[in-house]
Every structure is written in C-alpha cells, then in structure tokens.
C-alpha positions as CSV (number, residue, x, y, z in Angstrom):
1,X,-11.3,140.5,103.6
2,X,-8.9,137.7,105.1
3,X,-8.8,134.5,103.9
4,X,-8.9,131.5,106.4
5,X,-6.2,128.8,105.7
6,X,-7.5,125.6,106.6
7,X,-5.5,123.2,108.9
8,X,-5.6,120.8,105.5
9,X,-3.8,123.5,103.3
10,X,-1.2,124.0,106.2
11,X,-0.5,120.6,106.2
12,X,-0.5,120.7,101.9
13,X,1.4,123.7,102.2
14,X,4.2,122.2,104.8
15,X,4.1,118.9,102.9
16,X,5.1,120.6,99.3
17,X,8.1,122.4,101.1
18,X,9.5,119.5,102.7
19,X,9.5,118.0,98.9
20,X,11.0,121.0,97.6
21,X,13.8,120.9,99.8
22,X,14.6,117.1,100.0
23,X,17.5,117.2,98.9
24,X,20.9,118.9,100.4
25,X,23.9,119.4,97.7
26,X,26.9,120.0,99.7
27,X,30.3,121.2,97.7
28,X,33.1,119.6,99.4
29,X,35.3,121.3,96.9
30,X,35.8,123.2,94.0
31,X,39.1,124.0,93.0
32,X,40.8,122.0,90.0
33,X,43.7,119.7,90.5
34,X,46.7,122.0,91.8
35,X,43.8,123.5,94.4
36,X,43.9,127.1,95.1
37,X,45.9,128.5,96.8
38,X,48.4,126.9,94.4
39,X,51.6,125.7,95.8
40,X,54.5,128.8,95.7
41,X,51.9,130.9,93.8
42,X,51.6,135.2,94.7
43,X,49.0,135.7,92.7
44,X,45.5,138.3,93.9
45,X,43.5,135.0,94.2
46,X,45.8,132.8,95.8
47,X,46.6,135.6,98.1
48,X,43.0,136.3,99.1
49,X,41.6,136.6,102.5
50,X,38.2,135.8,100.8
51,X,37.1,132.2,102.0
52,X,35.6,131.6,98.5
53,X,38.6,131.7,97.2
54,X,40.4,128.5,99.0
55,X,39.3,125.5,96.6
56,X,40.6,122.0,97.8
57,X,39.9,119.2,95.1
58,X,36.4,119.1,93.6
59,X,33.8,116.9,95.0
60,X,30.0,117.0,96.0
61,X,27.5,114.9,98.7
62,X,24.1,114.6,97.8
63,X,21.9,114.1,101.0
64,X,18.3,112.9,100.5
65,X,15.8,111.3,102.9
66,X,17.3,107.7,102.2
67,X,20.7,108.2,102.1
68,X,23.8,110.0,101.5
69,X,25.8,109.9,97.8
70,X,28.7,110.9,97.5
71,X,30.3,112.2,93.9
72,X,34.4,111.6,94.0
73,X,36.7,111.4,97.0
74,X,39.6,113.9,96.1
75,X,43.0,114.2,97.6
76,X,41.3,116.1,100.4
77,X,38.6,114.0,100.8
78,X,39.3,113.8,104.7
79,X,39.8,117.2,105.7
80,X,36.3,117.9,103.8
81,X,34.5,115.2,106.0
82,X,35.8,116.9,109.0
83,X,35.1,120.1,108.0
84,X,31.5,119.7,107.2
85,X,31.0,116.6,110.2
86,X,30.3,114.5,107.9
87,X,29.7,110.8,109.5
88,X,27.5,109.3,106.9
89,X,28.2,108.1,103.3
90,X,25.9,104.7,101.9
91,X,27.3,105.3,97.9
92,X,29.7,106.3,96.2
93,X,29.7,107.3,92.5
94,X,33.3,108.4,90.5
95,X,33.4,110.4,87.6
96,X,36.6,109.2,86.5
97,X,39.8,107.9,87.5
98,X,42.2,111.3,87.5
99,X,43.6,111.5,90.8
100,X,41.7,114.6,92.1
101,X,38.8,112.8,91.7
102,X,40.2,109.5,93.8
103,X,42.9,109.6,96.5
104,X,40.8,110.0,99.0
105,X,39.3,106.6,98.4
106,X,41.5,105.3,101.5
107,X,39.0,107.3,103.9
108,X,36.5,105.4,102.9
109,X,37.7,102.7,105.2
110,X,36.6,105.0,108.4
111,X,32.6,105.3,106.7
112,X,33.3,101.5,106.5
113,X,34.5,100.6,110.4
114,X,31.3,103.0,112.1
115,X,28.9,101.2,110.1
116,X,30.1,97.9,109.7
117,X,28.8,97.5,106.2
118,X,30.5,97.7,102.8
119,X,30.5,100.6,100.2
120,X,28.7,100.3,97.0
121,X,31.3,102.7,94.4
122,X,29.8,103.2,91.1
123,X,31.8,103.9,88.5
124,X,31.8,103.1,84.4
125,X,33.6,99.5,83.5
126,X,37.3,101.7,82.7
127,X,37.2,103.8,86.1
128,X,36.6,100.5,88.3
129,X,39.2,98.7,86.7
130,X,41.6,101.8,87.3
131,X,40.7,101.9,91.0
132,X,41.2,98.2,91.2
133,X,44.6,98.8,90.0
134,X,45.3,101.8,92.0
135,X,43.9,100.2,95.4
136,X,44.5,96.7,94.9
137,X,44.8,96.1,98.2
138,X,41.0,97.1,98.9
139,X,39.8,95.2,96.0
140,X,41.5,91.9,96.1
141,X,40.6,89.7,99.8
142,X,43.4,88.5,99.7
143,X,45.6,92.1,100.4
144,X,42.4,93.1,102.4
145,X,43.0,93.5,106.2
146,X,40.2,92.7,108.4
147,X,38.1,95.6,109.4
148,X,39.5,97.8,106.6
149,X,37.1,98.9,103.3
150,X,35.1,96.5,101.5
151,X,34.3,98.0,98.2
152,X,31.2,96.5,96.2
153,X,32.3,97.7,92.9
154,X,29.0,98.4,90.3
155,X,29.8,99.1,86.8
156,X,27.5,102.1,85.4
157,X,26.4,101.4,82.2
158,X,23.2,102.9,82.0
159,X,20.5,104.5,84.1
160,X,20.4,103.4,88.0
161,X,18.7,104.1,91.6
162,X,20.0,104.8,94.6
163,X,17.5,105.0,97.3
164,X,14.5,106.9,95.7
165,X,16.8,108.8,93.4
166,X,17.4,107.8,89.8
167,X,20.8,108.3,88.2
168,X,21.5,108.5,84.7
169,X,25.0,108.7,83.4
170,X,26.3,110.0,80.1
171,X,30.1,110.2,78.5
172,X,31.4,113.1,78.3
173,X,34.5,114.2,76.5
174,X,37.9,115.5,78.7
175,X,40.7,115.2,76.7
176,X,42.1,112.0,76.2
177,X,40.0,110.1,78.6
178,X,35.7,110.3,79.0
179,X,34.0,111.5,82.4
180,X,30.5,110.4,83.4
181,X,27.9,113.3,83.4
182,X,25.1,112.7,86.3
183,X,21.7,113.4,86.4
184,X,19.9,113.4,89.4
185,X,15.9,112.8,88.8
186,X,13.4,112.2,92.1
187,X,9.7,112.1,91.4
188,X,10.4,112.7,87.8
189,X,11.8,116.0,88.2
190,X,15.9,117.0,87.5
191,X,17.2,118.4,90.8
192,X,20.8,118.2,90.2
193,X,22.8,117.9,86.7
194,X,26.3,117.5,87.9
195,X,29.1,118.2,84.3
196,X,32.5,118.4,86.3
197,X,35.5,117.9,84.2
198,X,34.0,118.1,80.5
199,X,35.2,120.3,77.6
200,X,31.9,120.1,76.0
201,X,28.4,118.6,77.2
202,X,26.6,117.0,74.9
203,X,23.5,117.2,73.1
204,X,22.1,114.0,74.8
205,X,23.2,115.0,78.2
206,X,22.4,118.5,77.5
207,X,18.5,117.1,76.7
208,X,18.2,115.3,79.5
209,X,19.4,117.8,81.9
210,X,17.0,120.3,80.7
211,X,15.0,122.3,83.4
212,X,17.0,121.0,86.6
213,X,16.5,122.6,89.6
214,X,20.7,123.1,89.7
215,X,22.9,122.6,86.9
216,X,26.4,122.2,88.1
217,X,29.2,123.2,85.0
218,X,32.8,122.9,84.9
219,X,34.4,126.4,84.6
220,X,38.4,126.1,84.9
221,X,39.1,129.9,83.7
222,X,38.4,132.5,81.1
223,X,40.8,131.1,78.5
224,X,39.9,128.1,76.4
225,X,41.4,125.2,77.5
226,X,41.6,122.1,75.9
227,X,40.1,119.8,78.4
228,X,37.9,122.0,80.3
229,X,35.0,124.1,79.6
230,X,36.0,127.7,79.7
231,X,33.7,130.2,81.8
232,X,32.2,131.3,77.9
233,X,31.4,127.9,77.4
234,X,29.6,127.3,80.5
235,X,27.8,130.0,80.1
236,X,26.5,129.2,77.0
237,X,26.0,125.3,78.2
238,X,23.9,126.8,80.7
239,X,21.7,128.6,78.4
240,X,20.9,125.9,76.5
241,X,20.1,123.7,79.3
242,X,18.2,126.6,81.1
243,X,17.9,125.4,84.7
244,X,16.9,126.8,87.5
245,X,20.0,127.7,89.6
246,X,23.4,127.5,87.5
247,X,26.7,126.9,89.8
248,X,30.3,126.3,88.0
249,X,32.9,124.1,89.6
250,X,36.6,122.7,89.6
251,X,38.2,126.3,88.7
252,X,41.7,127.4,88.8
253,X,43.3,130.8,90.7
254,X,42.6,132.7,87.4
255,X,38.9,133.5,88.8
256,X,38.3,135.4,91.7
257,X,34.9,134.7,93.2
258,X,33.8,138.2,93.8
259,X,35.1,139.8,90.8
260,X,33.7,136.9,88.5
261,X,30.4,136.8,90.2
262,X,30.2,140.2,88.8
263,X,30.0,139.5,85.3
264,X,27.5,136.6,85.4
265,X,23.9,136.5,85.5
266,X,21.5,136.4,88.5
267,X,20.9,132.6,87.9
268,X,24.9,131.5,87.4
269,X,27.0,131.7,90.5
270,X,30.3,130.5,91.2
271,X,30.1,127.2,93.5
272,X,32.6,127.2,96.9
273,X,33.8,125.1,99.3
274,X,30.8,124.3,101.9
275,X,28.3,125.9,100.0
276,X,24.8,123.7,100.6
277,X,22.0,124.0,98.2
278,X,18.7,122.6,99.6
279,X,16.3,121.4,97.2
C-alpha cells in the first residue's frame, strides 16, 4: 500500500536538506609549503598526470548563507580565486603567520576595490602583530594608498561569530610557534573542525570537535615529523574525535592520492585542490 506524502512533509523534507547542506567547504589548496610538484623534483608524485596530485599552498573558504570565510591566503592565494571564480570574501581568519599561510594577503586588496568595504582578518594577538609587520603598508594609514586594502584587524581570543556561524579557536602546538585550531558550530551542531599545521591536537580541541560533520587533519607524510602530524597520527586523531567525514590536508609529494587513499578507511579521504564538501 503507497503512502501519500503530504505537501507539508515535502516542504519539511526540502527544508531539512537545505539545512544539511548550508554550508560549502571549498579546498583552495592542500599541499605544504614547497607545493607539489616541488621545484626540480622527479619523483612518481610530482611527476603525476593525476590532478589530485598538484597541491598549491593550503587554504579553505567556507560559504554559508550569510557570507563567505575564508581560512589563510597562501602564496597562491590568486591563482585559487581564479580558478574556483571566486568574487566574494566578507572575513578572513589566519591560522598563523608562516608564509604559506599569508602572502597572498596583498590580493585581498581586489575583494576590497569590488566591494568598497574593508576586510575583517581574525587572527590571535601574535599573528596580527606579525602581519602588521610584514604588510605595514596595509596596516598603517599613513603607507596606505587610497583605494587599496583596509584591514580591520580582530584579535581572537576566545570564541566568536561570523554571520550565523560560531567560531571557536584553540592553540595548537607546531614546532616552535602555536596555530589556532577552528571549530565551526551552526545551530549547535560541528560542521567543520579545521587542525592544519599541528603536530598534535589536543584534548580540549579534540572534545570540542567531537562528532563534526568534517574533521579536517593535517597529514604531511608517513614519517613522523616534528611539526606535523604524520598520516598514523591523523588517523588515530581522527578516531578519537570520530566525525562524520575525515579529510587530511597540507601534505607533501611523499603521498600519492590514489595509492594513499587505498590504505585508509571509508570515512578518511585525502583532501585536493577544488574539492567542495556541501554540508
């Protein structure tokens, strides 16, 4: 016997899947800092014809129905734009101040000029005062040429919104220097935890991450490293958080996508350039 669908629960129905899928996550890129292909390397992966395997710089956008976020502005922050039209940006939050995760801040400008507005860039108290160094010129009026970016620096130090999407930040250990871990929460559900550049995550952010809808892991290669999380590691990160959807990021020319694929799970995939999630 058929059941009749009323117009109501087609209307329920179409309502819940246009909340499901919200959000867009768009990898810009995915590669570490040399990229890959790396410069005068022969190697299977940097010789690949497979288009997963050409990682510029890593970065992500985050599109929701209020505005568009982006997460770092690499070296090849313009040829990304380009590449995926992108004509839109309203935020931008840094994860740190190494310089695959900032020279393309100049680009900015362009988001800037169509708009007319300024650019909100998010970034802990040491990052901002790194990028005011860097890009002086941007931050101080007085080096600032008319027409050209207009930075609104916000210091993170704790939980914030963006539009209808709450952000909450957590330090994370690379090396030397501390990254800020994102969590992405809308309607009081995780759908992105974003760990690039982190050689461990911890327990705190690891909590509060638990459950996301996509968990994004740095994954440099399968040897340990002592600023990055090797593959093991995020694997093992991943377990414990148990998301949804596992993707890892900012890896070198020692993984092949297809070959690594292979050996992980159904959940955990490798991330690549122009890949788009929708939530």
């Amino acid at each position: 016997m058929r059941s009749e669908v009323s117009v109501a629960d087609m209307v329920r129905l179409c309502h819940e899947v246009d909340t499901m899928r919200e959000v867009e996550i768009t990898f810009l890129g995915t590669g570490t800092s040399h990229g890959v292909p790396v410069i005068g390397c022969q190697c299977t992966v940097c010789s690949s014809i497979d288009p997963r395997d050409k990682r510029l710089r890593s970065a992500i956008q985050l599109r929701t129905p209020e505005m568009v976020i982006q997460v770092d502005t690499p070296p090849d922050f313009r040829a990304q734009c380009l590449r995926e039209a992108v004509t839109r940006i309203d935020a931008v939050i840094y994860t740190h101040s190494h310089t695959d995760h900032i020279l393309g801040f100049d680009d900015l400008r362009r988001f800037c000029e169509m708009e007319d507005k300024a650019m909100p860039i998010y970034a802990t108290e040491r990052t901002l005062n790194d990028l005011r160094r860097v890009f002086q010129y941007a931050f101080q009026a007085e080096f600032r040429f008319f027409g050209y970016i207009r930075p609104e620096p916000v210091c993170i130090d704790g939980p914030f919104w963006l539009g209808e999407t709450e952000v909450i930040p957590f330090d994370l250990p690379h090396g030397r220097t501390t990254t800020s871990g994102l969590v992405f929460r809308r309607d009081g559900r995780n759908v992105l935890a974003y760990f690039t550049d982190c050689k461990k995550v911890t327990r705190e952010a690891e909590e509060a991450a638990r459950g996301s809808e996509i968990l994004v892991l740095d994954a440099l290669r399968h040897a340990t490293h002592m600023t990055h999380m090797s593959v093991s590691e995020a694997m093992e990160t991943s377990r414990r958080i148990g998301p949804v959807r596992t993707y890892f990021t900012h890896m070198c020319h020692d993984l092949g996508h297809a070959e690594t694929e292979l050996l992980l799970p159904e959940n955990v995939r490798l991330a690549y350039d122009g890949l788009v999630l929708a939530i």
